[in-house]
C-alpha positions as CSV (number, residue, x, y, z in Angstrom):
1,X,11.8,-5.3,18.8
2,X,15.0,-7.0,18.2
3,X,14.4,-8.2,15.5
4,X,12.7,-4.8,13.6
5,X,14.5,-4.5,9.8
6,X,13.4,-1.3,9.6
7,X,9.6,0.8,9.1
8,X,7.6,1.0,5.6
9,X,5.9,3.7,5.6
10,X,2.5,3.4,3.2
11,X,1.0,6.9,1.7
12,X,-2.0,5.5,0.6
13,X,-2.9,8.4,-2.0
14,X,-6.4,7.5,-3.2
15,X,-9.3,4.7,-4.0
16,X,-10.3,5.2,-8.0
17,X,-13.9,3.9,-8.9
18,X,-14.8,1.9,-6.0
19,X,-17.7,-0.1,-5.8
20,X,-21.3,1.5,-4.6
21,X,-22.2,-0.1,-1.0
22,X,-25.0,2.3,0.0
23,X,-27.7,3.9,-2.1
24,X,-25.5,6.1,-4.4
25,X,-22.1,5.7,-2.8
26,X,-19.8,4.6,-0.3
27,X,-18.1,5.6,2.8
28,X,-15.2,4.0,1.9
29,X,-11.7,3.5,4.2
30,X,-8.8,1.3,4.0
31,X,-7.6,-0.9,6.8
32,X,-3.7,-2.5,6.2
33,X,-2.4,-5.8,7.9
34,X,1.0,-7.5,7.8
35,X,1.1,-9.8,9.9
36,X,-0.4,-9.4,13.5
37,X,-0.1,-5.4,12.9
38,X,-3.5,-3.6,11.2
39,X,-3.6,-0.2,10.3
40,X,-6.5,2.1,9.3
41,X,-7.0,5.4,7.5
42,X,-10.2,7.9,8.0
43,X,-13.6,7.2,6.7
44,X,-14.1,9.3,3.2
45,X,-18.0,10.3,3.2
46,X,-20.0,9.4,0.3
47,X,-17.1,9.0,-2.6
48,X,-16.3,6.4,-4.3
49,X,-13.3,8.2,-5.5
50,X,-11.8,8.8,-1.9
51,X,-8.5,11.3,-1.6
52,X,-7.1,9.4,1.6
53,X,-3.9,11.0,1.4
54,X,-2.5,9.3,4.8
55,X,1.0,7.9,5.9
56,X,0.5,4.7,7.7
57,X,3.5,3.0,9.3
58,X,4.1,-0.8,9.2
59,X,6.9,-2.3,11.5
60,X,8.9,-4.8,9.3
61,X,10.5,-7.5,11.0
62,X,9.7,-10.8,8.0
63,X,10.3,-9.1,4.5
64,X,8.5,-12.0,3.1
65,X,5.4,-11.9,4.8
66,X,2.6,-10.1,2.1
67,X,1.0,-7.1,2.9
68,X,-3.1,-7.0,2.9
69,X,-5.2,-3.8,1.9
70,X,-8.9,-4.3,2.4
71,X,-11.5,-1.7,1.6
72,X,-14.2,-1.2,3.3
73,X,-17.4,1.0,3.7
74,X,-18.5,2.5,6.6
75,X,-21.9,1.6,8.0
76,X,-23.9,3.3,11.0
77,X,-26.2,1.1,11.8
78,X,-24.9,-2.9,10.4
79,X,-21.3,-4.3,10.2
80,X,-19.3,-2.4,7.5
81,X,-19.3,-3.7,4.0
82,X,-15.9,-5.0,2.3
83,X,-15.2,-3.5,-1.0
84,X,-12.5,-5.7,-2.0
85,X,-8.6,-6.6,-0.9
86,X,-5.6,-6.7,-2.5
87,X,-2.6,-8.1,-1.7
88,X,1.3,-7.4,-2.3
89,X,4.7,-8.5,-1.4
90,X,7.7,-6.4,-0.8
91,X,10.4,-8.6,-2.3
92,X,11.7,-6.4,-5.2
93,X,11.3,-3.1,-3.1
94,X,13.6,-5.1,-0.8
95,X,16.1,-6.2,-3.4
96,X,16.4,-2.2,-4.9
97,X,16.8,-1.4,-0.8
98,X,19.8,-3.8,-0.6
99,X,21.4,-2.3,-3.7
100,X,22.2,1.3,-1.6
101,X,22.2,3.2,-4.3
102,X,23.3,6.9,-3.5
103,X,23.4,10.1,-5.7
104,X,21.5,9.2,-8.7
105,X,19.2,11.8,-10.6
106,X,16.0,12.5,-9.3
107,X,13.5,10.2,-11.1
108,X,15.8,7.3,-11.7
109,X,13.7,4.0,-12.5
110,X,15.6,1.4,-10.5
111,X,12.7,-1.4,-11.1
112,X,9.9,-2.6,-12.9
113,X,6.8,-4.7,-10.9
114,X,5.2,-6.0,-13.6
115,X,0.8,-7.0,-13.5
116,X,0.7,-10.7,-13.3
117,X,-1.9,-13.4,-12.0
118,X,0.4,-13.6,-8.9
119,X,-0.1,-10.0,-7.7
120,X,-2.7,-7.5,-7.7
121,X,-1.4,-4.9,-10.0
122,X,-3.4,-2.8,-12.1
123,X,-0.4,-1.5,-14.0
124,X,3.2,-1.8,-14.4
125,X,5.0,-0.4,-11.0
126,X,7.9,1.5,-10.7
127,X,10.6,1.7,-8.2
128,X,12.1,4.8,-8.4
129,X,15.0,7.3,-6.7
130,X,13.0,10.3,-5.6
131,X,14.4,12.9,-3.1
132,X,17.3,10.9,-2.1
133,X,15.1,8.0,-1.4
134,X,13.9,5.0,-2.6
135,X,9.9,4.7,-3.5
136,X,7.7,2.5,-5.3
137,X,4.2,3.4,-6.6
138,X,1.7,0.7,-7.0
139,X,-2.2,0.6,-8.3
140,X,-3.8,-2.1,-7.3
141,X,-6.5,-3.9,-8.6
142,X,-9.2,-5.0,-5.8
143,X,-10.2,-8.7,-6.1
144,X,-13.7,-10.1,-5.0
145,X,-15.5,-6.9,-6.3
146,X,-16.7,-5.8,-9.1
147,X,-14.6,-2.5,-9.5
148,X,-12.1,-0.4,-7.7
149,X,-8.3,0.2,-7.2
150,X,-6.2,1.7,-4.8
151,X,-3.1,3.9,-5.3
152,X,-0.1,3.7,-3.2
153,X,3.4,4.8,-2.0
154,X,5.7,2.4,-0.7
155,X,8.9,4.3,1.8
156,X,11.3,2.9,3.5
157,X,12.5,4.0,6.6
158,X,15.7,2.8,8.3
159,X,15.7,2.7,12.5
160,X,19.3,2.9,13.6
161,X,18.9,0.5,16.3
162,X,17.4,-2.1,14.1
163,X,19.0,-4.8,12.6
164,X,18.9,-3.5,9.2
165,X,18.3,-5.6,5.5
């Protein structure tokens, strides 16, 4: 890919009071999509408080195009029911990226993500220096449901034969 900026890697963390699609729960996973690329974590049985805990890696070559989580529950025996989507953009992540900052303290806010109508945020999200690297935790507020969020780590990872930001 010759035109590859780098890899974001996603640790999707954990679904917080998702919505009930069988009798008393879900079987809830998460499947991620920028543009033709779709990702999926493992099917949590019967929780609607899933601990996903999984690293998916998204190839970025258009920093502006948004990035799609959908929820969905896991059916045997009909198609699998959606539990909501929510959708963000990379933009700021980007823009702290860019600044290559080096040797600050562990914990350093570098950014504030702010909940508007424009993004599904649940709360304020913070870019922060963490281990010599750049992250950005986000809770996201599932749309077109009834309840649920979805907690996030955004990584980036540089590819030396890339073309870089």
């Amino acid at each position: 890919m010759e035109n590859l900026m780098g890899l974001l890697r996603i640790h999707i963390q954990r679904g917080v009071n998702l919505a009930v699609r069988d009798m008393r729960s879900s079987d809830p996973y998460v499947v991620v999509k920028m543009g033709k690329q779709k990702l999926k974590t493992r099917v949590v049985k019967r929780n609607v408080n899933p601990e996903w805990d999984e690293r998916l890696t998204l190839s970025v070559a258009d920093a502006n195009l948004p990035i799609m989580v959908c929820v969905y529950d896991k059916d045997t025996f009909s198609f699998d029911d959606k539990m909501g989507d929510a959708e963000f953009e990379i933009d700021s992540f980007i823009k702290a990226l860019k600044m290559r900052l080096e040797g600050l303290a562990d914990g350093t806010i570098i950014a504030r993500v702010q909940p508007s109508r424009e993004n599904c945020l649940a709360e304020e999200s913070c870019i922060i220096w963490s281990k010599g690297k750049l992250v950005q935790n986000m809770v996201l507020r599932l749309r077109n449901v009834e309840c649920g969020e979805v907690e996030l780590q955004l990584q980036w990872i540089d590819v030396p034969s890339s073309r870089g930001l």
